[in-house]
N, C-alpha and C positions, 0 to 999 in steps of 0.2 A: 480401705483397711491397709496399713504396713504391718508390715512382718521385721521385726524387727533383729536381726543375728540370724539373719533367713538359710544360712549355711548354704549347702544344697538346692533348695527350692523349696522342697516335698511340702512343708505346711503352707507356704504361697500359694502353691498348685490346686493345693488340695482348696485352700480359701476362694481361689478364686472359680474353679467351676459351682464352689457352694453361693457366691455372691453373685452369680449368673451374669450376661449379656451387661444390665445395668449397672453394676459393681465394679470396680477397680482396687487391685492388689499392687501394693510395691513391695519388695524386698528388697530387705537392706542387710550387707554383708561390707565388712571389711576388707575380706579374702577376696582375693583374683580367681584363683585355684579352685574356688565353692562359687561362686559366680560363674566362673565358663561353665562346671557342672550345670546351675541351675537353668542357666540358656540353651544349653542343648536339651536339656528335659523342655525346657518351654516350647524347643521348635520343633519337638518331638508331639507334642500335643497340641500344638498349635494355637494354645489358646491369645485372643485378644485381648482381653482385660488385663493384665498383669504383666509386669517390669519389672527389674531389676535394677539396682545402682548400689557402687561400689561408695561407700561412705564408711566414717568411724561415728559408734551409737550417740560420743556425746556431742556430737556438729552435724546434726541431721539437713539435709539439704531440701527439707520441705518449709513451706507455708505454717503460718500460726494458725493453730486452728481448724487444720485442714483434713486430717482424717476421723471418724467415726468409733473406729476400732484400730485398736494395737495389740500385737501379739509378740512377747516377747518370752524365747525358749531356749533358757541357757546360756546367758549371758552373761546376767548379775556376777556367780562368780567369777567370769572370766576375764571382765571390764575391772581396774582398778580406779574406772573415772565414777563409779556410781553416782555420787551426786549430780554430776554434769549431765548422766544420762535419765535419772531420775527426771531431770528438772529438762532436758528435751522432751521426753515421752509427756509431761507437763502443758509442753508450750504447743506440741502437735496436735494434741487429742482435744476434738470441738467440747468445750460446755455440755457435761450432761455424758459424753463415750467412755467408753470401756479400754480397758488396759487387761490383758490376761495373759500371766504371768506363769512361767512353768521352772524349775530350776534344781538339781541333784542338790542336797546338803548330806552332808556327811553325821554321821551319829556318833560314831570314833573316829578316832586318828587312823590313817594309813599306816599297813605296817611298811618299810622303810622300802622294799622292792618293789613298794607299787608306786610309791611318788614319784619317782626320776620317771624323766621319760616323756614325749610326743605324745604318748596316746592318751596320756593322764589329763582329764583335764585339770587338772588340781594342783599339780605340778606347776 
């Protein structure tokens, strides 16, 4: 399974004690900063099945073909490569897996005090 925009960890973590002993999780983040989070949550539980690596969504540094499942949470809007990453999630997921897809849309515009700004993702 990847996780892919794994931020933190937390859905990795969470994948990978559900995919048990046999299973293997990777997360994939762009960030440095939600990567050392998500490593120190990892050594904190210690689990063996799952990793981490620093990648951008649309140059995945895996195998064709090669995971089962993908789980991708909040990224679409944040990636402006969508096609590129579309068509990774494509080339990784074996014949026949799943891709599960989570992501905020908006129903209205922002009013104008909430778009500036770090916190926004939308911004």
């Amino acid at each position: 399974m990847v996780d892919l925009g794994c931020g933190s960890g937390l859905d990795s973590l969470i994948a990978a004690q559900r995919v048990g002993a046999e299973g293997r999780v990777v997360g994939i983040d762009f960030s440095e900063a939600m990567l050392d989070r998500a490593n120190s949550s990892l050594r904190e539980l210690g689990l063996a099945n799952v990793m981490f690596l620093r990648s951008a969504a649309e140059q995945l540094p895996l195998a064709d073909a090669c995971v089962d499942q993908a789980l991708v949470n909040g990224i679409f809007n944040l990636n402006p490569f969508r096609d590129e990453l579309f068509r990774e999630l494509a080339r990784i997921v074996k014949p026949g897996g799943s891709v599960f897809g989570a992501e905020l849309v908006l129903r209205a515009p922002l009013q104008e005090a909430s778009r500036a700004g770090a916190a926004n993702w939308f911004s």
